[in-house]
C-alpha positions as CSV (number, residue, x, y, z in Angstrom):
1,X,26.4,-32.0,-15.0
2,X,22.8,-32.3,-14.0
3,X,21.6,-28.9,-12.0
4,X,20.1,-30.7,-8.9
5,X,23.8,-31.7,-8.2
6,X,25.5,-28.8,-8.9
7,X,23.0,-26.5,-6.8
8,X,23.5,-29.2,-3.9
9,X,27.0,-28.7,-3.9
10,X,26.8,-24.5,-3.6
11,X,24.1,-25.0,-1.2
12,X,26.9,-26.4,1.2
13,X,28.6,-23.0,0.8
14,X,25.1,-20.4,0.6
15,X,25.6,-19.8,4.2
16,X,23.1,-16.8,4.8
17,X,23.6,-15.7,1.4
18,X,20.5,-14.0,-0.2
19,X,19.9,-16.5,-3.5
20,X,18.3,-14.8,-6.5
21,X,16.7,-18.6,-7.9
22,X,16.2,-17.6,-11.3
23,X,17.5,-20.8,-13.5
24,X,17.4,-23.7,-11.4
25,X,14.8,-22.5,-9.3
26,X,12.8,-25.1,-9.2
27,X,15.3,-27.2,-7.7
28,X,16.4,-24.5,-5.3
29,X,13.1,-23.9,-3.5
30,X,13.1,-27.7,-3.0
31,X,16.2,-27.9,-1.2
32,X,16.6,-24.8,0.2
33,X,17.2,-24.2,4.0
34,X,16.0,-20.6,4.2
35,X,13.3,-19.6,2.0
36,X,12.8,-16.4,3.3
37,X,15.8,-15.2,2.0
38,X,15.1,-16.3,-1.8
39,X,14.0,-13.8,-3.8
40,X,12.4,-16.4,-6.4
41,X,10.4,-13.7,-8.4
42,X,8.5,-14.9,-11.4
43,X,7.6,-11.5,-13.2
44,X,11.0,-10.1,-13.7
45,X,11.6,-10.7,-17.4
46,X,13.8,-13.0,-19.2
47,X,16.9,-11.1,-19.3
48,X,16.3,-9.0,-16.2
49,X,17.6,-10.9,-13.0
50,X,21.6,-9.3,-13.4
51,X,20.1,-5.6,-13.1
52,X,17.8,-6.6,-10.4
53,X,20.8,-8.7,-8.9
54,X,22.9,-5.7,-9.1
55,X,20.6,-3.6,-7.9
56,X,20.0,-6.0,-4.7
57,X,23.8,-6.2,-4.1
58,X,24.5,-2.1,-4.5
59,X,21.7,-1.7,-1.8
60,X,22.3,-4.2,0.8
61,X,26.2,-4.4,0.2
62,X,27.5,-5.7,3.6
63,X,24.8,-9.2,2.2
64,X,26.2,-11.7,0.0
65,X,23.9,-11.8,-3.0
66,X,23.9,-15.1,-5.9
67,X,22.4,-15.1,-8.8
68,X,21.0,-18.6,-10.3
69,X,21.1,-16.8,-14.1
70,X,20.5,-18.4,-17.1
71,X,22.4,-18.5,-20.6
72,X,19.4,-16.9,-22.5
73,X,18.9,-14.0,-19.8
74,X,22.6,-13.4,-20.2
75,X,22.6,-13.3,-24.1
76,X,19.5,-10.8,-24.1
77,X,20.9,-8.2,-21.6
78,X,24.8,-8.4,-22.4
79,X,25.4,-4.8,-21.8
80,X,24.0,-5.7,-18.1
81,X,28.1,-7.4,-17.7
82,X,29.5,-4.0,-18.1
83,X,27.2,-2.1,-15.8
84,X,28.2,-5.1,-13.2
85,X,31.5,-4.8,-13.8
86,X,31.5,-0.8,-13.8
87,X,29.5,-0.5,-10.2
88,X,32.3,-3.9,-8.9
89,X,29.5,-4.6,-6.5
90,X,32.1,-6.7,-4.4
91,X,29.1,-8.7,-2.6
92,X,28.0,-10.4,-5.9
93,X,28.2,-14.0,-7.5
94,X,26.5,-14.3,-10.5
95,X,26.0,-18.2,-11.9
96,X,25.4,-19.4,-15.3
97,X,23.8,-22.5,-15.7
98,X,24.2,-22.9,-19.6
99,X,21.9,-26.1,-20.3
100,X,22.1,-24.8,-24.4
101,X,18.8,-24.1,-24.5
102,X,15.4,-21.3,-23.9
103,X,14.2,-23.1,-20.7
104,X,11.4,-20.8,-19.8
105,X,9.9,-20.1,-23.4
106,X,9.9,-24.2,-24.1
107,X,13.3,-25.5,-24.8
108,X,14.3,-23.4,-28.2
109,X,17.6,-24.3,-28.7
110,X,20.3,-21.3,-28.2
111,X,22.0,-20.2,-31.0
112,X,26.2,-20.8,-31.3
113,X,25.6,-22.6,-27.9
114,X,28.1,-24.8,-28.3
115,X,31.1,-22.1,-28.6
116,X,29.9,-19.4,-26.4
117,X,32.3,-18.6,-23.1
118,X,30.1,-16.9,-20.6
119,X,33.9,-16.4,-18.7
120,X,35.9,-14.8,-21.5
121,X,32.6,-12.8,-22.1
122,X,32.4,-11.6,-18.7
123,X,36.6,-11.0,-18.3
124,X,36.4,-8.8,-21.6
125,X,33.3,-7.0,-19.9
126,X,35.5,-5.9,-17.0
127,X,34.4,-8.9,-14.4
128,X,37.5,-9.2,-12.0
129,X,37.3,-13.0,-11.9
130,X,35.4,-15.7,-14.2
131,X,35.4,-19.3,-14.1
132,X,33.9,-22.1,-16.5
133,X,33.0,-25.5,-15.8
134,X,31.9,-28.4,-17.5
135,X,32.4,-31.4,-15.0
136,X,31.0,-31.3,-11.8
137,X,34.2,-32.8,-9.6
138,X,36.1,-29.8,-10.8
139,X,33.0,-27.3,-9.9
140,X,33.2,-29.0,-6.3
141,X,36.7,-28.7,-6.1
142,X,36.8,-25.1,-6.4
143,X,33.5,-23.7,-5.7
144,X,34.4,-22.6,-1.9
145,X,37.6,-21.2,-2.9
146,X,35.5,-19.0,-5.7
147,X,33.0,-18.1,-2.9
148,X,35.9,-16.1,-0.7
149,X,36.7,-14.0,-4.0
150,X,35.5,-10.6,-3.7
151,X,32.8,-9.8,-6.4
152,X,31.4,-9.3,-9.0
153,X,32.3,-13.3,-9.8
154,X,31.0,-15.2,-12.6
155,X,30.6,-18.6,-12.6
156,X,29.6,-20.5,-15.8
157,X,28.3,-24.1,-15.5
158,X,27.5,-26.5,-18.2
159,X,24.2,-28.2,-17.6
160,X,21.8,-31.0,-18.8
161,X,18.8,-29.3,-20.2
162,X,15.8,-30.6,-17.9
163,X,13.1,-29.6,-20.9
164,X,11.5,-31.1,-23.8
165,X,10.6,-27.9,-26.8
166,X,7.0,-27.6,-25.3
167,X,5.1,-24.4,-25.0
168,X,5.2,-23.0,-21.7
169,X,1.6,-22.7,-21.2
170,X,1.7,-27.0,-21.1
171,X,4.9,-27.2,-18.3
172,X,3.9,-26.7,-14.2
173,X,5.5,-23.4,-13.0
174,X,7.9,-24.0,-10.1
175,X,6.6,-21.2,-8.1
176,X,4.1,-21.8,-5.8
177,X,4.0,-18.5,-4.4
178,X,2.9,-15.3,-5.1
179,X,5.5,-12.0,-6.1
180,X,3.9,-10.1,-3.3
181,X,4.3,-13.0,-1.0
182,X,7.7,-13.5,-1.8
183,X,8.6,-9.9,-1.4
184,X,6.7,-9.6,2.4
185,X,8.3,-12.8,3.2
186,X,12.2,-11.6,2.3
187,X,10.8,-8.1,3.9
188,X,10.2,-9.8,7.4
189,X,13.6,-11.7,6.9
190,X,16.2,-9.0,6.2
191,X,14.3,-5.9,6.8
192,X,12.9,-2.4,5.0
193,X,13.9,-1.3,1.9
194,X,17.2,1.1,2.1
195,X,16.3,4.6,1.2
């Protein structure tokens, strides 16, 4: 399934969720309805958004929090599962969107990607519910019963990649803003940091 179509069909079911826009974000910030609460932040590191994610869902925990994660952040922070599904933040909804590939760092291919299941990984890491997807009618057809589960949920969708194997310096960034804009903007949306 292609991402743009995928992310328009969870979009229907965001509500006032906060949306971590990590892979995909470039389709997200287009179509998204309340940018203020996107927390689109370019410097966290590849393999980095499922701490911060957790992190965001253990201190604002009456918020729904969904993560747009990627394959290759997944693969290099594995251990972050268990520490998801140790703290059961009940608030969080972490997505995969598996396009096979290192997006961000030009389109590498991932290794074994053809085998790997981001659900069985995340059930034997202690996640009470997974789901897999590789069409997007069935994605549709259960995507707003998914979204009443209590968290942590992950929810692994096959993709198109969207990239040609180019350095990154060549490819536009996505993100037109700044990480300090994008921090004063979700600030003046949902508040001051918890203590």
């Amino acid at each position: 399934m292609r991402t743009e179509d995928m992310l328009k069909i969870l979009h229907q079911y965001r509500e006032d969720a906060i949306i971590i826009p990590g892979r995909g974000g470039n389709h997200w910030i287009k179509m998204s309805k309340m940018p203020e609460r996107d927390l689109a932040l370019s410097a966290i590191a590849m393999g980095g958004r499922a701490s911060f994610a957790l992190g965001l869902a253990m201190a604002r925990p009456d918020e729904k929090i969904i993560l747009l994660d990627s394959e290759g952040d997944v693969l290099m922070g594995l251990g972050t599962l268990a520490t998801i599904a140790d703290k059961a933040p009940k608030n969080l909804y972490h997505f995969i969107l598996d396009n096979e590939c290192y997006a961000t760092t030009g389109g590498q291919p991932v290794p074994n990607a053809k085998k790997i299941r981001y659900d069985l990984i995340a059930q034997g890491a202690g996640y009470p519910s997974s789901h897999a997807f590789e069409k997007l009618a069935d994605f549709e057809s259960n995507i707003e019963a998914i979204m009443s589960e209590p968290g942590p949920v992950l929810v692994s969708v096959k993709v198109v990649p969207e990239i040609v194997n180019k350095p990154i310096q060549n490819r536009k960034p996505w993100q037109s803003r700044s990480n300090e804009q994008v921090v004063a903007d979700f600030q003046k949306a949902v508040g001051p940091r918890v203590a």
